[in-house]
N, C-alpha and C positions, 0 to 999 in steps of 0.2 A: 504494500500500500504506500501510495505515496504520502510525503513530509503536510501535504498543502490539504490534501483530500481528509487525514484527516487529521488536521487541525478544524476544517470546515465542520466536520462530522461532531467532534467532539464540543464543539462551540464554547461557551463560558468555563468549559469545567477547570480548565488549567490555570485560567484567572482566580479561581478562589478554591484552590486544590488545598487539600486541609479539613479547614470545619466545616465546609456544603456537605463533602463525602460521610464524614462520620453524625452528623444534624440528616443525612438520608440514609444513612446503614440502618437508623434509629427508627425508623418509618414501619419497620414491623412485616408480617405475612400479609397483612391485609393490600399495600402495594400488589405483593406480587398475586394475590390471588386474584386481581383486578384486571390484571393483566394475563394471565395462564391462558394456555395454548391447548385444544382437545387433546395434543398426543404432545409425549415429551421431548425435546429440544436437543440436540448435541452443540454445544459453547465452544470454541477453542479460542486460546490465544498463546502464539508461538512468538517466542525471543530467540535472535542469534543475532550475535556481534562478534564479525572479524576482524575489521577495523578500530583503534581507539587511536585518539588524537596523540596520546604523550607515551605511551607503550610500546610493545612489540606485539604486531598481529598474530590472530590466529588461522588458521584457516579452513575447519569445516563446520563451523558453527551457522552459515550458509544453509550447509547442507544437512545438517542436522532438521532443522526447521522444514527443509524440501522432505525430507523423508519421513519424520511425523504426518507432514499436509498430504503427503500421499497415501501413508498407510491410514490414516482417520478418516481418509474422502472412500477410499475404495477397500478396506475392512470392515471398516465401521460407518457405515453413512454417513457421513457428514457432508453438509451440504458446504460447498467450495465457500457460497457468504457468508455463514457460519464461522469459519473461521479468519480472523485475523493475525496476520504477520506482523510486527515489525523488528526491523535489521536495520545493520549499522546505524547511523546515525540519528534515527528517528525512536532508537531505544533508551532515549535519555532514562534520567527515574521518573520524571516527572512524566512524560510518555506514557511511561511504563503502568505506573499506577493509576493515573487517568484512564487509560485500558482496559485496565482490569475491572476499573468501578464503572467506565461507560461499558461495556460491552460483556462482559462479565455479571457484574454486582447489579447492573439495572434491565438485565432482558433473562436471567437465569431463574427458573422456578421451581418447585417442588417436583423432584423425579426426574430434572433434565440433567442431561451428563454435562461436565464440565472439563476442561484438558488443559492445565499451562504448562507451559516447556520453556524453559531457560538456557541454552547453549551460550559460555561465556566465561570469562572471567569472575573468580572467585576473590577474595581475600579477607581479611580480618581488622577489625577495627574498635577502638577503645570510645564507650560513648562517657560522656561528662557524669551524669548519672552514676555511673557503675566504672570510674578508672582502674579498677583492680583488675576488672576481667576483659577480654576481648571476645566482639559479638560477629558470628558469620554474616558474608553482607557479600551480595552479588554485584559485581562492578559492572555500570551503567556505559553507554557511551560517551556520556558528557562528564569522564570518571574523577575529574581532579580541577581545578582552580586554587591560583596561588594569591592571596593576599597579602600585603603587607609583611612579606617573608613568610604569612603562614599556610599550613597546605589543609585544604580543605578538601574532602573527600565527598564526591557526589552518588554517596554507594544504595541501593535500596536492601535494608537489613533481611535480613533471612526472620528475623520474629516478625517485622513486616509483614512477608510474607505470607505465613504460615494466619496470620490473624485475619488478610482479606481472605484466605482460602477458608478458614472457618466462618465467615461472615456470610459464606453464600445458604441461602437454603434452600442446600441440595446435600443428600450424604454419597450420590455419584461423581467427587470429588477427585480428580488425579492430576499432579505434578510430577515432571520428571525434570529435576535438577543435574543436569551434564555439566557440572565446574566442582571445585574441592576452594577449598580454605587457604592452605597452608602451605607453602611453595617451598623444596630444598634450597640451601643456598647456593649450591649447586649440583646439574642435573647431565645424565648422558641417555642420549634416546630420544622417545616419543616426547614431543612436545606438550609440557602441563597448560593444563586450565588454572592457574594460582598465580595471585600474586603475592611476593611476600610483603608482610604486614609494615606497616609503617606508625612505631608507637608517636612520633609526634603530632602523625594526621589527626585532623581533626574531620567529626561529620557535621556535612550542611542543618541547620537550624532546623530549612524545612523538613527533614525525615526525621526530626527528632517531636519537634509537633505533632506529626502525621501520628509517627508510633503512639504518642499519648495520645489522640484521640479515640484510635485503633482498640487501645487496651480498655477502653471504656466500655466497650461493644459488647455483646452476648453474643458469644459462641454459637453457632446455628448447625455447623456440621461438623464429621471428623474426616478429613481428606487423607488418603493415598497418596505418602509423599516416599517417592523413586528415587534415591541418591545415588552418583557414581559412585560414591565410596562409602563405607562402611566405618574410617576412623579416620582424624586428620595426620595422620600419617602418611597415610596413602594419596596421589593424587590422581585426577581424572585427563588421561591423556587422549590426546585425537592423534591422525597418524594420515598418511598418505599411502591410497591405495591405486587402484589403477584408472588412473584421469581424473581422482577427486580426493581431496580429504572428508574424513568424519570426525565426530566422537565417536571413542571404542563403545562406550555405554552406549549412546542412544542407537547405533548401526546393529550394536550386535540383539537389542531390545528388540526396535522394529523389525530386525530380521526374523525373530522366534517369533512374532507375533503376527506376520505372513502368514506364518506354515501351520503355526498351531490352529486347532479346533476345539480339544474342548477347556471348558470354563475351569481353568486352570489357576491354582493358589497362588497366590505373591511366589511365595519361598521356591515354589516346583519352577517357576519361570526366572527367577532369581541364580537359583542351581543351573538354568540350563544358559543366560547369560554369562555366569561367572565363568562354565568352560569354553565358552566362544570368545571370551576376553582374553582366555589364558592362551590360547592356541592364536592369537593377535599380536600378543606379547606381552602383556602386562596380567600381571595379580591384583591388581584392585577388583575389592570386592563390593559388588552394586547391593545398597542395605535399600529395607523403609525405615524411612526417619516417623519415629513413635511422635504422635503429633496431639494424643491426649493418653492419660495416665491409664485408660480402662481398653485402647486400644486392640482387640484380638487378632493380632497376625494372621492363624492358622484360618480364620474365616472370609479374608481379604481375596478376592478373586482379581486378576492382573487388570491393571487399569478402569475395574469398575464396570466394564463396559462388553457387549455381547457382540460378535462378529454379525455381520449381516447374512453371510451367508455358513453352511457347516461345515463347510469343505477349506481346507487350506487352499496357500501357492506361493511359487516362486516369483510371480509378476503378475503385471496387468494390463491389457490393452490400452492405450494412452490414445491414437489415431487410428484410424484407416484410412489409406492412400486412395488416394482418386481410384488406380485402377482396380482397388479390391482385392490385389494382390500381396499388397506389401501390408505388414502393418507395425508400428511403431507401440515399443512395449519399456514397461519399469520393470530391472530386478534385483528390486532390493531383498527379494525373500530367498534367494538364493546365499548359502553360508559365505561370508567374505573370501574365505581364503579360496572359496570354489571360483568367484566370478572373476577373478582376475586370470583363472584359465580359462575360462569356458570358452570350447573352440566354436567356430564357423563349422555348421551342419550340426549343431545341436538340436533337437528337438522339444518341443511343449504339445501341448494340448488345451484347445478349450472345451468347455463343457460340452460343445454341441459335436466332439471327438472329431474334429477339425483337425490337422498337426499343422503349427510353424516350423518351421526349418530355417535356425539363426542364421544370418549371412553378414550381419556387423554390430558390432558391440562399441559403444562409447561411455566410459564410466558405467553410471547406472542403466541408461537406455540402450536399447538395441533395436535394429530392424529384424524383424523376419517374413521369409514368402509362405504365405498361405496356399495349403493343398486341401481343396475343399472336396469333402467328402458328400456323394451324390443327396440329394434331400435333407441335406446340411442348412441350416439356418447363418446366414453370414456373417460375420465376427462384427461385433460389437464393441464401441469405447466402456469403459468399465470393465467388462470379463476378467476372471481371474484364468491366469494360466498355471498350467502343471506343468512340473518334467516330467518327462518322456527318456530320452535321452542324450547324456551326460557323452560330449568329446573333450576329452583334453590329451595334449599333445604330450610327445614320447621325451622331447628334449627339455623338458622341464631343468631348470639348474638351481641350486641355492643361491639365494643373494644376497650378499654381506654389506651393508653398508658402511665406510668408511668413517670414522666418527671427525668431527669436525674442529676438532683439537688436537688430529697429526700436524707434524709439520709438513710440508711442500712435500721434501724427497722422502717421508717415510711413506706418506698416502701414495708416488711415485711407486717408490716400493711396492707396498702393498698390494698392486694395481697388475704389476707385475708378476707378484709370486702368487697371485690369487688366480691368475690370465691359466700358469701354467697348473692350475689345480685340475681334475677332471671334474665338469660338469657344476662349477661356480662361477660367480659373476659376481662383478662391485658394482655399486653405486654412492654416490655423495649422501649422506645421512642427510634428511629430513626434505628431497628432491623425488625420487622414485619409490615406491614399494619396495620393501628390504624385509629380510627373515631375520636377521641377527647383526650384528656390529662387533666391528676390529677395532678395539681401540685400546689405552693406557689405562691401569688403574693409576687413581685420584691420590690414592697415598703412596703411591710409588709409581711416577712419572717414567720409569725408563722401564716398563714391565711390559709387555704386550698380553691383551687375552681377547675371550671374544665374550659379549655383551648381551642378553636380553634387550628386546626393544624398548624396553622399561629400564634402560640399565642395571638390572641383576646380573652381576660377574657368573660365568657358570663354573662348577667346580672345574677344578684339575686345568684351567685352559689357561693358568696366567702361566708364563715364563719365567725364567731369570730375569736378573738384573742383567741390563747391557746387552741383553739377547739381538741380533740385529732381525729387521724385520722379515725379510724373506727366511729364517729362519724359523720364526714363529710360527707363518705358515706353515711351511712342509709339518711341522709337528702338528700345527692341528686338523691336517688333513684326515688322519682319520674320523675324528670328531664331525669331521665336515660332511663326509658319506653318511654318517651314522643321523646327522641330522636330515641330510635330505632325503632318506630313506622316510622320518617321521613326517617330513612334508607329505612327501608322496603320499603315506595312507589317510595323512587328514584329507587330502583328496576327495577321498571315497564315503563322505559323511553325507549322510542322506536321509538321517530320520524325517525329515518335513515329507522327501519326497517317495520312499522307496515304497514298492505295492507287497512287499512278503508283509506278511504281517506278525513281527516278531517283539517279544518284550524281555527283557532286561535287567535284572533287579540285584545293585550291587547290596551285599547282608556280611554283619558279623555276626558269625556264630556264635552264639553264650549256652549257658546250662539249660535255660528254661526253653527259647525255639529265637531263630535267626532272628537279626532285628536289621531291615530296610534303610541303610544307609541313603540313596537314592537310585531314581530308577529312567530307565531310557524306554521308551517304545517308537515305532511308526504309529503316525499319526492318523493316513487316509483309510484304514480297514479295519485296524483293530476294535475291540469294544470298547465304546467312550467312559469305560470307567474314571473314577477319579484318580490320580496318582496319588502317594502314600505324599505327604509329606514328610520332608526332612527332617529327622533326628538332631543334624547338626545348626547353631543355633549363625551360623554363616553357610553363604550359599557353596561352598566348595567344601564339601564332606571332610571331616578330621577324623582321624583314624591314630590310637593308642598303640605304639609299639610293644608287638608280641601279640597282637589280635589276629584271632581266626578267622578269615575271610573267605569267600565264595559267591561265585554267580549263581543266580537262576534263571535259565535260558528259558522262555517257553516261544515254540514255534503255533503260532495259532491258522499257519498257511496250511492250503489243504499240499504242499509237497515235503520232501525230505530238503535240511538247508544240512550244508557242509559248514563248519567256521574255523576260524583261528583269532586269537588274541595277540595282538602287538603292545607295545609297552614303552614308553621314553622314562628312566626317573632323571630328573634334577637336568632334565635338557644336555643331556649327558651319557646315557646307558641304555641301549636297545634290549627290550626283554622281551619271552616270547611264554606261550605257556604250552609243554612239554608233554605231547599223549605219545605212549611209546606201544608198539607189541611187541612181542617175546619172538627171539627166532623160533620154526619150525627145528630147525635141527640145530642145538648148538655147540655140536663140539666141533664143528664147520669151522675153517681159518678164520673167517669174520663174519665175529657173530654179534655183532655189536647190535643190539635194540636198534630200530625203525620204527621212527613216527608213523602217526596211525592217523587218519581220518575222525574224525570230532563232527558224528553227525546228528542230529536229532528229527526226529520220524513227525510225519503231519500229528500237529495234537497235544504231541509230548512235551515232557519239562526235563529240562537234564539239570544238575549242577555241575559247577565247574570250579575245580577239581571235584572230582564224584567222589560221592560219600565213601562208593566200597572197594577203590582203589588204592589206598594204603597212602597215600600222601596227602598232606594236609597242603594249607594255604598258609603261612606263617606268616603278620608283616616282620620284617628285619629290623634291626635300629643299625645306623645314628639314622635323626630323623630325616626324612628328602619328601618331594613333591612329585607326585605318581599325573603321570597319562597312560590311559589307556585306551585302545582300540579294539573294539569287535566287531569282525567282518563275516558277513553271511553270505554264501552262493547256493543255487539252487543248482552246481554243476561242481564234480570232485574236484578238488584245489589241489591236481596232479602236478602243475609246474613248479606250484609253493613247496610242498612236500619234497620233491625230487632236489631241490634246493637246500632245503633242510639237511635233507640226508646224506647231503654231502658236506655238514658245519661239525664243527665240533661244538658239542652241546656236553651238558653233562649227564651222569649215570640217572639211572630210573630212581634211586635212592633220595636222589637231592631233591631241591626245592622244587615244585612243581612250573613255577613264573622265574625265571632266570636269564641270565645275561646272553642277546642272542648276537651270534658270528653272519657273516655277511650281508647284515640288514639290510644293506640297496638291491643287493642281488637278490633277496627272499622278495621283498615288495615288488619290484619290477616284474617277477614271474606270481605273483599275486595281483596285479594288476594284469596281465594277459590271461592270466584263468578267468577274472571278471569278465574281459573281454570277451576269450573265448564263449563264454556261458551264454552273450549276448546274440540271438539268432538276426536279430535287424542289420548284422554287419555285413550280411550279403548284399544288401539292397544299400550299400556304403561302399563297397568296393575302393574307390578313388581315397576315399578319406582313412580306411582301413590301412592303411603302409605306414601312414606317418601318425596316429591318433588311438588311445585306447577308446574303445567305443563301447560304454555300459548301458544297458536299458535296465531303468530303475523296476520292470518287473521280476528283474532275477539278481539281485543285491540288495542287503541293507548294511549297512554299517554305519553303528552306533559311540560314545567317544564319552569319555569318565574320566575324571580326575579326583585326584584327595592329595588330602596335607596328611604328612605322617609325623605324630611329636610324639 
């Protein structure tokens, strides 16, 4: 919206922002029931600011707000006037809050849903009031003015906040806050949402007004408030992906909330956020912010609010081309790390079992040509689309970004012994899409190691002192296969989309019967039961060293699915989990055990490791950070195996999940058994040489993580 338009719109309200607002909060239900509407209302109003005057930009706060507005128009109804934007510069506070009371506070009614989103700069600030303590306070575009040597902070408070969100009377309440507080003083990686705090600022009069008006108010509702982070610790980072930036939070939010369908708890969509964040690069853990004392988490359904239709997807018809051939689609419900493969000759599906066939991707948009199917009804703006079929290409490479605190000839360097790795590639840190970073630790400048995108050092990767850089390399080349091995099978993650219809359920064992740590299912077939809710009191499961653990697989497809479990701990250690059978004859020269097939029959439940197999699930200490993978084919995983069998693994005695040998070679020939499985690759021929080509009717694979302390 533009600066002028609504200024217009808003009329007097900014001239006497303050006590008109809180002299009409006071106005009562009778207002609004004067006004109510036969059917209930969807509200929004979205903030994002990349730009600020005296700062350093951001850059997907943009598009943060693009991908709210689109998943709230075409998941959840909302009608496009419904909701209002404002960006950069038109998001002063005084903007802001004007916003929220014009459009918000004076058209929302009893049972209509409400949505603010905040994309933005965070920081912290000391009010006159309370100088002992410092208050969260979202930084505005108009974020600072200097007076008379003093600095005056234009911020609007987070209690602010939280008091017009309970001012509405509606308990269809949702905020989702993408910024953090509290900024390191210094950072390596994904770019923070924080700023660091500045104790001699001081805040503008008027928000200090505003708040006491505010506080006089009667509470009307208790809102659903979404924070990137879980403690000020932590910050909320956005990242550059392929042709855009985001927030990790809001991208990887919207994206589960595509696919998902049913009416799904905070905590269960919380869990499945926090592992799309981790596999992005960062460990911030997205909380709700307790916003009354009586608040019940476990009864909180995700944003309040009910899909329009009961089916997921990975996008959405956006145009139709003149010739009714082309049609131009959003996919943001596709997992991140997948869209920045997805090849040319992809396929979707609309409802009316239509298929597109992608032929160009730009960021989130893409075209694809429509193959209409005879007495087919013709594609539609709005539609949701499915996948069908999943192409991404064979030469996939890791990409390490160069942290921006080498000097000239080390990044030189670098550039160089990374050129001769097999199957890596650099990039300038915070420019292209990167998996990991090359850089120095902070307390010892002349050390090379390699980096989390969040800058988490990973184990074992620092050097010596003095180490020269092409040397750092070659040593961490193995490191380097062993991570793009776990690239490759985050690949293959497809619960939103895949048609087996299998469920998942990570448990510790205790005396009394298992207790459901968290659980994975596909979405489109299974039964819409409710997921268990989480045990743990953060969204990424915690796990006691020395706990008995086990999956329970249940195949609810009417076919037999083969699987294997993949494993990363501490972004560091490739594991596998280990089914052996006994030679037929073994006093044979080599008779060493051979993996076995791990298959489970239409119907059934397996566990894993199985009860009456003699090995348990042990976890190990010191403590580390677990990923894991579980992949389903509905075709024997002969190439995987054949690979195996030729690793050195350990005896049938040891741990059942253990450290696995050739990890790129194992996935590469697990990614051609997908393939292979996929019958549509006939009618692919051309795209078949250079492309693993999956059809999501014959794979699932599912993705878990836990903290082990």
């Amino acid at each position: 919206m533009k600066r002028r338009t609504f200024l217009n719109r808003i009329g007097s309200i900014l001239a006497v922002l303050g006590l008109t607002e809180a002299e009409w909060l006071s106005l009562g239900n009778r207002y609004y029931h004067a006004l109510a509407q036969p059917s209930p209302r969807k509200l929004a109003l979205l903030i994002g600011i990349n730009q600020y005057p005296k700062i350093p930009s951001l850059g997907g706060c943009l598009t943060d707000v693009e991908l709210q507005r689109e998943l709230l128009i075409h998941r959840f109804g909302f009608q496009r006037s419904d909701i209002l934007t404002l960006t950069e510069e038109q998001a002063s506070r005084e903007f802001i809050e004007a916003a929220f009371l014009d459009h918000l506070g004076k058209q929302a009614q009893p049972d209509d849903v409400v949505v603010f989103h905040f994309s933005g700069y965070g920081s912290r600030v000391k009010l006159e009031t309370s100088p002992d303590t410092m208050q969260n306070a979202l930084v505005s575009a108009n974020e600072i003015q200097i007076t008379q040597n003093e600095q005056i902070v234009n911020y609007l408070l987070e209690e602010s906040l939280l008091l017009l969100l309970r001012s509405l009377p509606t308990n269809r309440v949702t905020a989702v806050l993408d910024t953090s507080y509290s900024a390191p003083s210094s950072a390596i990686g994904l770019k923070i949402r924080a700023l660091q705090e500045s104790p001699e600022a001081k805040l503008v009069a008027e928000e200090l007004d505003f708040l006491k008006e505010l506080k006089t108010q009667k509470s009307r509702s208790t809102p659903v408030v979404l924070t990137a982070t879980s403690n000020s610790k932590q910050s909320a980072r956005e990242a550059v992906f392929s042709g855009f930036s985001a927030g990790l939070f809001t991208y990887a939010l919207t994206q589960y909330l595509w696919e998902t369908t049913p009416a799904t708890k905070i905590q269960v969509a919380l869990s499945h956020v926090a592992n799309s964040l981790y596999k992005l690069g960062s460990k911030q853990q997205p909380d709700l912010l307790s916003t009354h004392k009586n608040q019940h988490v476990e009864t909180l359904h995700v944003t309040s609010l009910l899909p329009e239709s009961d089916i997921g997807g990975e996008g959405v018809v956006r145009a139709v081309e003149e010739d009714g051939k082309t049609v131009q689609l959003w996919l943001a419900g596709l997992p991140p790390q997948v869209l920045v493969y997805y090849g040319v000759n992809s396929r979707l599906t609309l409802p009316t079992t239509e298929q597109l066939v992608l032929r160009s991707r730009s960021g989130l948009t893409a075209k694809a040509q429509l193959f209409k199917i005879e007495g087919a009804t013709p594609a539609q703006v709005g539609q949701l689309v499915q996948e069908a079929v999943r192409v991404l290409p064979k030469n996939i490479n890791l990409i390490i970004a160069l942290d921006n605190r080498l000097e000239r000839i080390e990044r030189v360097d670098a550039t160089s012994g990374f050129a001769a790795t097999a199957r890596v590639s650099t990039v300038v840190a915070g420019e292209q899409p990167a998996d990991y970073i090359f850089g120095k630790l902070q307390q010892a400048p002349s050390r090379y190691a390699l980096f989390t995108l969040d800058g988490e050092l990973i184990p074992d990767t620092a050097g010596e002192v003095g180490e020269a850089v092409k040397v750092a390399v070659l040593r961490l080349a193995p490191k380097l296969s062993t991570l793009l091995a776990a690239k490759l099978w985050r690949l293959t993650e497809n619960e939103g989309s895949s048609r087996l219809a299998i469920k998942a359920t990570l448990e510790i064992i205790s005396d009394k019967s298992p207790q459901a740590l968290t659980q994975r299912q596909t979405l489109r077939i299974t039964s819409q039961k409710s997921l268990p809710t989480p045990h743990s009191p953060l969204p990424t499961p915690v796990v006691p060293i020395g706990s008995r653990m086990q999956y329970r697989l249940q195949n609810e497809s009417d076919r037999p699915v083969y699987l294997i479990l993949l494993g990363l701990k501490n972004n560091q250690t490739a594991t596998v989990f280990y089914s052996w059978e006994t030679p037929q004859e073994p006093d044979t020269t080599d008779n060493k055990p051979l993996f076995r097939e791990v298959v489970i029959a239409p119907g059934e439940t397996l566990t894993l490791p199985q009860t009456n197999a003699g090995s348990e699930w042990v976890i190990p200490g010191p403590a580390f950070f677990s990923e894991q993978q579980l992949i389903f084919s509905i075709a024997p995983l002969s190439a995987t195996l054949a690979v195996l069998n030729t690793a050195k693994y350990p005896t049938p005695e040891q741990h059942p999940i253990a450290p696995l040998s050739k990890s790129l070679d194992v996935v590469q020939a697990l990614l051609q058994d997908l393939h292979n499985a996929s019958f549509i690759k006939t009618e692919m021929n051309g795209t078949a040489t250079d492309s693993y080509i999956l059809d999501v009717n014959n794979w699932a694979s599912l993705s878990f993580t836990f903290q082990v302390v």
